[in-house]
N, C-alpha and C positions, 0 to 999 in steps of 0.2 A: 540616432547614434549608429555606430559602425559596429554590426552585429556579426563582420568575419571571421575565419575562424585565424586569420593572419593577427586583424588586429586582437581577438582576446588572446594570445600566445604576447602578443606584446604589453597587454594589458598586465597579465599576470606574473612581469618580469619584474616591473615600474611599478606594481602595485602590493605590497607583500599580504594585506589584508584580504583584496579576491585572492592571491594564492592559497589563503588558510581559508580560506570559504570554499573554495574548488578543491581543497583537498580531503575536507570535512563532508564536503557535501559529495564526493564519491564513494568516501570511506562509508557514508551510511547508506546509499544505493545499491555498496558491496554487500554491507550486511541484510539490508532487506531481501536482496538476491539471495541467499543464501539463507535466511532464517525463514522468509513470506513465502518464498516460489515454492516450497518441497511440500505447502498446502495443497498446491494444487493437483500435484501426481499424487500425493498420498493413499489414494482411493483404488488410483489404478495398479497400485503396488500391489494392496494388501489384500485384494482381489485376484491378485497371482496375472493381471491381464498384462501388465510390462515387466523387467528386471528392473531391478534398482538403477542400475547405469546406463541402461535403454534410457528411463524413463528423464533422468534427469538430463541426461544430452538432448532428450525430445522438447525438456520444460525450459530449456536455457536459450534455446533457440525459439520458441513462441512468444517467451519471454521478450526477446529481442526485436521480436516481430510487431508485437502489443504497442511497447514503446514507439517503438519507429513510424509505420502504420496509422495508429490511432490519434497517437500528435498531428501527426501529419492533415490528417483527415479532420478532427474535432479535439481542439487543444482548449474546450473551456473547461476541465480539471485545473489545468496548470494554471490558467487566467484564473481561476478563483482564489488558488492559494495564493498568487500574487497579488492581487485587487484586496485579500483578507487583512490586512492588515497599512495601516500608515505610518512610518518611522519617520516621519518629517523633511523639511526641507533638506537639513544637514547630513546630506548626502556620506560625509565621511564620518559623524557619529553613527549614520544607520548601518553603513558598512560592519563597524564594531560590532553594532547588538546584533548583526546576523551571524556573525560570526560567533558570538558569547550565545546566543541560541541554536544553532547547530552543536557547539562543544557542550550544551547542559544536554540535547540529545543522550550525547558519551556517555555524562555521567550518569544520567536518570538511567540509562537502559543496564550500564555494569552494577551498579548500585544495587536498580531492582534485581537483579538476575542474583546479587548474593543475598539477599534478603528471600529472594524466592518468589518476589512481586510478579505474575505475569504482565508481558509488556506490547505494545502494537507503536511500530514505526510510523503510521500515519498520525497516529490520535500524539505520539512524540514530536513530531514535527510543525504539528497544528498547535499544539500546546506551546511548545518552546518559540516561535516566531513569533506569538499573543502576547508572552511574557515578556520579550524584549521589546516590541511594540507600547507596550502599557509601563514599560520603564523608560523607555526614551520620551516617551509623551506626557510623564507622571501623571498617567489617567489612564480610563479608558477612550478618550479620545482617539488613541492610536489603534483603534479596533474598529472595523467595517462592520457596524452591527447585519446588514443584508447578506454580506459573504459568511460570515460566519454563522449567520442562522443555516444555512447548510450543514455543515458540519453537525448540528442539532437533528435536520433531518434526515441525515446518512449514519445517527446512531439507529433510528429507528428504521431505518431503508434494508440495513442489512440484516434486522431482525428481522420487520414482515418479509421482504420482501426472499430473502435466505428461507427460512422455513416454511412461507404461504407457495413459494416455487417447490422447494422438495417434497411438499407434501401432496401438489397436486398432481406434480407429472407422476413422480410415484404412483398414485393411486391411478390417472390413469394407465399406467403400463402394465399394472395390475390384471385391470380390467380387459385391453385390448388383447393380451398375452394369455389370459385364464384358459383357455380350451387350447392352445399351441404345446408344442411335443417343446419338455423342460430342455432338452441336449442340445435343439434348434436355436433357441431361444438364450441356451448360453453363450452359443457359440455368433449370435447376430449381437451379442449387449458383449463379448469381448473383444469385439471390433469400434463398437458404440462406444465404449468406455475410453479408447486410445484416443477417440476424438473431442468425446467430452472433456476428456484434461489435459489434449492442447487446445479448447478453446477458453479451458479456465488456465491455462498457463498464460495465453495471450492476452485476456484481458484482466489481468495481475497484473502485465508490464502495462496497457495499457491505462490504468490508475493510478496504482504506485510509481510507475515509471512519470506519471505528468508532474505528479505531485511532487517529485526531487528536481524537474525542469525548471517548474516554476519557481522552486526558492533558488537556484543557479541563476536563473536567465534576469530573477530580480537584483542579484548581487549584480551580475556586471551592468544593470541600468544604475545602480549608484555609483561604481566605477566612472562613468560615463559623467557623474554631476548631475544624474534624473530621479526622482523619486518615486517613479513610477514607470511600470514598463505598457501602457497605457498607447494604441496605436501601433505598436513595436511586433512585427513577425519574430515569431521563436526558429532561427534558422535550423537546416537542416545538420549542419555537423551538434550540433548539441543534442538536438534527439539520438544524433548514433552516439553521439561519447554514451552517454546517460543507456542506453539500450544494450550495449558492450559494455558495460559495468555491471550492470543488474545480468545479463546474461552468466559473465562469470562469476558472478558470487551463487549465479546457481547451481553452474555446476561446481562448486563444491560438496555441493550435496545436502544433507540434514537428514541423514536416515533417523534420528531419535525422534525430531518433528513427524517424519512420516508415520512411524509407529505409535504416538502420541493421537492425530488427529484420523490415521485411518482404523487403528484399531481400539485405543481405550476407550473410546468415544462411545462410538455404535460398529456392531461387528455386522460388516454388510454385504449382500453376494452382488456378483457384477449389474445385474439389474436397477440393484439402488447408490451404487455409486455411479453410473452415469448417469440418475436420475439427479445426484446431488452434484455432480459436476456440470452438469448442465443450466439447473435450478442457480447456482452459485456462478456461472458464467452470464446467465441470464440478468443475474442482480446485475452482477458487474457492468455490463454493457449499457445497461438504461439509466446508472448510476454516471457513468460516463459520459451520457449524450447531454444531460440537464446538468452537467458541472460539478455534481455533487460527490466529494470525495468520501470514501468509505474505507472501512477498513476487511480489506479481501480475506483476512483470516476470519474475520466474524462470521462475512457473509457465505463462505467455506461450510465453517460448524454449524451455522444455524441451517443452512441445507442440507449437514447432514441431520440435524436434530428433525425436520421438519422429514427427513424420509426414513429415519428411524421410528417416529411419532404414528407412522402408517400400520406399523406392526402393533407396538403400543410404545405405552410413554414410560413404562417402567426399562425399556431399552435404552435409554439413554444414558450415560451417564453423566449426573448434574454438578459430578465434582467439576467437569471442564466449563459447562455453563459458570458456577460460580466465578473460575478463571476469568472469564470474558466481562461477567459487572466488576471483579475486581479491579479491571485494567481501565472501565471505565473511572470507577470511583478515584482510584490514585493516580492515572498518566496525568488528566487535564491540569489537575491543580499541585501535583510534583511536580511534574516537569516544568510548568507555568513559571512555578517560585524558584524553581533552580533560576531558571532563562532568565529570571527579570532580577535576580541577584548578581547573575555571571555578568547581564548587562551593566547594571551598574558598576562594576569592580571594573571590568574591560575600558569602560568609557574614562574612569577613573584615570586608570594607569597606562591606557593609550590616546 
């Protein structure tokens, strides 16, 4: 299929279903920009090592770079969430249920947010395309049991691997640092830390950024009359739209996020936030290479929980743990049943 950026401009003129799929599917790239990315400076904020407005013009551009970059170089996130599901031959029903699974997105994430539900755009995205998938196929037929077992072990990736990292580097800097003069040592881990959180700004876009690739670049294969994007290079202007979308929903900012995940959590001095910015960019990265999509705010807090855990564990605070099994327990199977209901009604009446 013709993957220019000439023909999808024509595509999406003559097609009004990819229009509301590209407009849905930026609209939530924005929001991720903008709600995900302020994870990642959080640290370096509330540690006094950047300003608020440094930091976020620093995350919005790494953010950019993640996406761009990382696509470029190993795009099998994106190929996973594409491959994860099968909407069938009928190209222009599957059109629909992605469509009616990006919009139960909307509503799952405004819904919970007045209820108070905590909420994670990945595990929203993986949910809602499973749910239209399993309604357009009325089964689980329309479900890749091999790709979506991933998903299963990037709930557990971003625990071990988020906490089993912040605790180790932790403890060694600890170690390596014990006998060094403390004023030294702050002023090498305040430089340390600008770095640790644009490498975990970059590989944010680098994850989340595939992750909204993938369900765009699988819309315009059914555009196309394809059911799968299967052989098909993800061209270079759709990494930049998708990289320049997430970029400015970051610099919007989300100071309450920042305040939420760099301070109520665990209160930390620069040494252990570049421990867990690092530890959580670390997750990210190897999450990345083997395909496995995660969710970057998890794997964020559990490295800070895991470099908090080094002092003790009564630092923590377990109300935000609870947050995080809450959003397991209710995204997959909300968002699911919204998606697989909006599909049917969508398919209904279009």
């Amino acid at each position: 299929m013709d993957v220019s950026f000439s023909a999808f401009l024509q595509e999406i003129v003559s097609n009004p279903a990819l229009f509301v799929t590209t407009l849905l599917t930026i609209g939530v790239i924005f929001v991720n920009g903008w709600t995900d990315a302020p994870n990642a400076i959080a640290t370096c904020i509330t540690t006094r090592c950047m300003s608020v407005r440094a930091a976020i013009i620093m995350s919005a551009a790494f953010n950019f770079l993640g996406v761009l970059v990382m696509t470029h170089i190993n795009s099998s996130v994106a190929s996973t969430i594409s491959n994860m599901v099968d909407f069938g031959d009928n190209t222009r029903n599957a059109m629909i249920a992605l469509c009616a699974a990006l919009f139960s997105i909307v509503v799952y994430s405004v819904g919970a947010s007045y209820f108070g539900i905590p909420t994670s755009e990945s595990h929203s995205l993986i949910a809602g395309i499973t749910g239209a998938a399993i309604a357009i196929q009325n089964g689980l037929g329309g479900v890749n049991g091999a790709e979506w077992s991933k998903v299963i072990y990037g709930l557990f990736a971003s625990v071990i691997l988020g906490f089993g990292s912040g605790w180790i580097i932790c403890k060694l800097i600890i170690i390596l640092c014990a006998r060094l003069d403390r004023r030294k040592t702050n002023t090498f881990f305040k430089g340390a830390q600008i770095f640790g959180a644009a490498a975990m700004s970059f590989m944010h876009g680098a994850q989340d950024g595939q992750k909204f690739i993938g369900v765009l670049f699988l819309g315009l294969a059914f555009s196309h009359g394809q059911s799968d994007v299967t052989g098909t290079t993800i061209p270079i202007w759709l990494m930049l739209l998708c990289s320049i979308v997430m970029g400015l929903g970051t610099s919007v900012g989300g100071e309450k996020i920042i305040k939420s995940v760099g301070m109520d959590m665990v209160k930390l001095e620069k040494y252990q936030g570049f421990s867990a910015d690092l530890a959580a960019a670390f997750g990210l990265f190897v999450s990345s290479v083997f395909g496995v999509p995660v969710s970057t705010t998890h794997m964020k807090t559990t490295a800070i929980m895991g470099v908090g855990a080094v002092r003790r564990l009564s630092s923590i605070n377990f109300s935000v743990v609870k947050d995080m099994v809450l959003t397991w327990v209710f995204t997959f199977p909300g968002c699911g049943l919204i998606s697989f209901i909006m599909a049917k009604i969508f398919i209904m009446l279009f």
